[in-house]
PLY file of the C-alpha trace (Angstrom):
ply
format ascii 1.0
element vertex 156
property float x
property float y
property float z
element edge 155
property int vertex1
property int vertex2
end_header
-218.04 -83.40 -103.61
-217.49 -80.50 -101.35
-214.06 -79.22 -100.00
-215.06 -76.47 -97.67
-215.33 -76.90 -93.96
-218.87 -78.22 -92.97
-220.66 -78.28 -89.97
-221.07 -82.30 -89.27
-224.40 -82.13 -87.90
-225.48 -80.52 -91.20
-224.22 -83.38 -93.66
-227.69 -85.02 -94.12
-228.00 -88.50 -93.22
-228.51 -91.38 -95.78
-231.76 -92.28 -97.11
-230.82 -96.40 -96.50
-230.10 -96.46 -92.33
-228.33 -99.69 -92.81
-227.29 -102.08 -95.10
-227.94 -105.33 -92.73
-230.18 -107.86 -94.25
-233.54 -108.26 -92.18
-234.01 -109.29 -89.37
-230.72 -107.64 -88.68
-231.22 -104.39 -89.81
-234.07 -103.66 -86.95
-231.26 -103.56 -84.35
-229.73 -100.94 -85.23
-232.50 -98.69 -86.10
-231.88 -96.09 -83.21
-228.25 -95.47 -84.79
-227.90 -92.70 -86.97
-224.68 -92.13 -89.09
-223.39 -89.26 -91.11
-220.90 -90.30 -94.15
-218.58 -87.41 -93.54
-215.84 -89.27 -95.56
-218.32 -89.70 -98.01
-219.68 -86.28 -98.12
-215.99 -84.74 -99.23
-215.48 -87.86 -101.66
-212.97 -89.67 -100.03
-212.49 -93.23 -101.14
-209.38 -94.40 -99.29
-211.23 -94.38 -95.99
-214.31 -93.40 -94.34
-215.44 -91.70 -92.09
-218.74 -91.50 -90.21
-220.05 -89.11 -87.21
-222.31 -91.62 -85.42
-225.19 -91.32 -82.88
-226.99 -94.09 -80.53
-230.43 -93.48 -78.89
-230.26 -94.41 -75.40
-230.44 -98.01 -75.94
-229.09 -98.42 -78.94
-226.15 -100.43 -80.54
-223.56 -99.11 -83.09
-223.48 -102.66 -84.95
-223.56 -106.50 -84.43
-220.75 -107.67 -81.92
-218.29 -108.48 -85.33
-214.49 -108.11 -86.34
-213.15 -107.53 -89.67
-210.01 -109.63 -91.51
-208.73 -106.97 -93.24
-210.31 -103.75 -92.53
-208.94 -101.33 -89.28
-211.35 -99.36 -87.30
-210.85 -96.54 -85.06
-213.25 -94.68 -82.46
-213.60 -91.38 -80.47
-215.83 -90.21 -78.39
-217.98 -87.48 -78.41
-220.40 -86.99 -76.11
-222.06 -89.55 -74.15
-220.98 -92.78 -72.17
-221.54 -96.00 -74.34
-220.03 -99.45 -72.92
-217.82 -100.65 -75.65
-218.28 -104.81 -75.40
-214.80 -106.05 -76.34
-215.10 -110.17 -76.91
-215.85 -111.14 -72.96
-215.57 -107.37 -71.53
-217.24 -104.27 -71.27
-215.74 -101.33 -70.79
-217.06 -97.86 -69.95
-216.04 -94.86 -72.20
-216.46 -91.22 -72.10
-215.73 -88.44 -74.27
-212.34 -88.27 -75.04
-211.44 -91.76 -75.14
-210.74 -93.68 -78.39
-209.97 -97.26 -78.98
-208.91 -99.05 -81.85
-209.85 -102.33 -83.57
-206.60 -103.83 -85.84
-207.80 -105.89 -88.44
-207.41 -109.30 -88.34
-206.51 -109.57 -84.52
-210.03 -111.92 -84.54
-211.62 -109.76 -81.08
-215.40 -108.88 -81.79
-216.29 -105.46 -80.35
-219.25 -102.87 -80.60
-220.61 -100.15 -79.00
-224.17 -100.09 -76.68
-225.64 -97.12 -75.24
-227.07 -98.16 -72.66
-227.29 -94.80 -70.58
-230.40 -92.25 -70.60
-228.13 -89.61 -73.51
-227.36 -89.67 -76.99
-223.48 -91.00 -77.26
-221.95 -89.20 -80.49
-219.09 -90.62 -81.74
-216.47 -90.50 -85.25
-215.48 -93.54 -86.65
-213.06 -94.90 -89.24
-211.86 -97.36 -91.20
-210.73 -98.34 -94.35
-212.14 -99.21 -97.05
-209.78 -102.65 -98.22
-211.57 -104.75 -100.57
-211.69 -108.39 -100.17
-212.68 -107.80 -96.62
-214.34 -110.51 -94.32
-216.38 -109.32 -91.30
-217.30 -112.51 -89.13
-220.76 -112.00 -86.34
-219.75 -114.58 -84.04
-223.42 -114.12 -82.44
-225.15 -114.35 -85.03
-225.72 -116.19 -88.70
-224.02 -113.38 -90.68
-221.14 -112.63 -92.95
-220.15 -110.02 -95.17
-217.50 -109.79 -97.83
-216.73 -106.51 -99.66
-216.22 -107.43 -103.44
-213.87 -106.20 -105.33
-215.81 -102.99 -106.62
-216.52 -102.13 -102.74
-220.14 -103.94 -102.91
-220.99 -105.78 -99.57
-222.58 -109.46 -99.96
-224.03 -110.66 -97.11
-225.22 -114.54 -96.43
-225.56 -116.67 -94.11
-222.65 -118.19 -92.43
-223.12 -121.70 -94.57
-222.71 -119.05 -97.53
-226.51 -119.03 -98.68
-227.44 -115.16 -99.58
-229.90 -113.03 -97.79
0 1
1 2
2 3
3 4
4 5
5 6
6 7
7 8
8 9
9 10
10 11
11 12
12 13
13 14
14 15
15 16
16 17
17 18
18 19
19 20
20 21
21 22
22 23
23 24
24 25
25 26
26 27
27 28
28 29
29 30
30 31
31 32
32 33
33 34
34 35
35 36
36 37
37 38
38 39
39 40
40 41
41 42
42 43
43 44
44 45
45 46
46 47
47 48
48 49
49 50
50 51
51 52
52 53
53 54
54 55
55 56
56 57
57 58
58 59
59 60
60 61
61 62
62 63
63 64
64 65
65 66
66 67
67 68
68 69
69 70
70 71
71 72
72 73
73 74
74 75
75 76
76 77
77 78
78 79
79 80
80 81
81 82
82 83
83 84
84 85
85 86
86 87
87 88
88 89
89 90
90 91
91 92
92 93
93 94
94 95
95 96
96 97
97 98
98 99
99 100
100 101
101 102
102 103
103 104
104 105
105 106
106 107
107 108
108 109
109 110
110 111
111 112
112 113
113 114
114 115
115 116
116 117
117 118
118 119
119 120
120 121
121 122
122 123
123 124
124 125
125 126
126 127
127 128
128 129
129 130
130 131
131 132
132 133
133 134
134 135
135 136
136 137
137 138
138 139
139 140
140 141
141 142
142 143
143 144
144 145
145 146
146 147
147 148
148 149
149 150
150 151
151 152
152 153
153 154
154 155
């Protein structure tokens, strides 16, 4: 645990890129995150400084039952896709996903720069993340472990 100010770009990136099941995982390999939040030890919430390759997504189109999310922008111009819209953002802008409120949403970069972002959210247990595009769903246990399986609830 550190508690001195840190350069983000220095906080070295995990050794596991994601923790989607295959085939998922592949789609977001040109997304690289930095657990800042983890880095200083925080456990109420985290907090991640986030990059997408030109052409990259930040995660599944998904929403979460009990877990808030919050983004700001960087650098770049990714098109946040909000249920049925898209929406262009550039640095400076934020947006926030309430949890619960049932709208999927993610971020594509679908521009020729890197788009750096922070994002956060907590970290409530018992959490349900639906992908309505796709067969997927996570819960986070109780101890903060993430079980994914297929919508019908078989596991990965």
């Amino acid at each position: 645990m550190n508690n001195l100010p840190t350069a983000a770009a220095t906080i070295p990136e995990p050794m596991q890129r994601t923790n989607y099941p295959a085939p998922f995982a592949s789609l977001v390999a040109n997304r690289t995150k930095r657990k800042l939040g983890d880095f200083f030890g925080l456990t109420n919430f985290g907090v991640n400084w986030t990059q997408l390759a030109p052409g990259a997504i930040s995660a599944l189109l998904h929403h979460h039952a009990k877990q808030d999310e919050f983004i700001y922008i960087l650098e770049g111009q990714p098109t946040l896709v909000l249920g049925e819209q898209e929406l262009q953002m550039k640095p400076g802008d934020c947006v926030g996903f309430r949890a619960g409120a049932g709208v999927a949403h993610q971020l594509v970069n679908r521009s020729a720069q890197i788009v750096t972002y922070i994002e956060v959210g907590d970290r409530s247990k018992g959490d349900k993340v639906n992908y309505p595009n796709d067969d997927l769903a996570v819960t986070v246990a109780a101890n903060g472990n993430l079980m994914f399986t297929h919508k019908n609830g078989d596991p990965y």
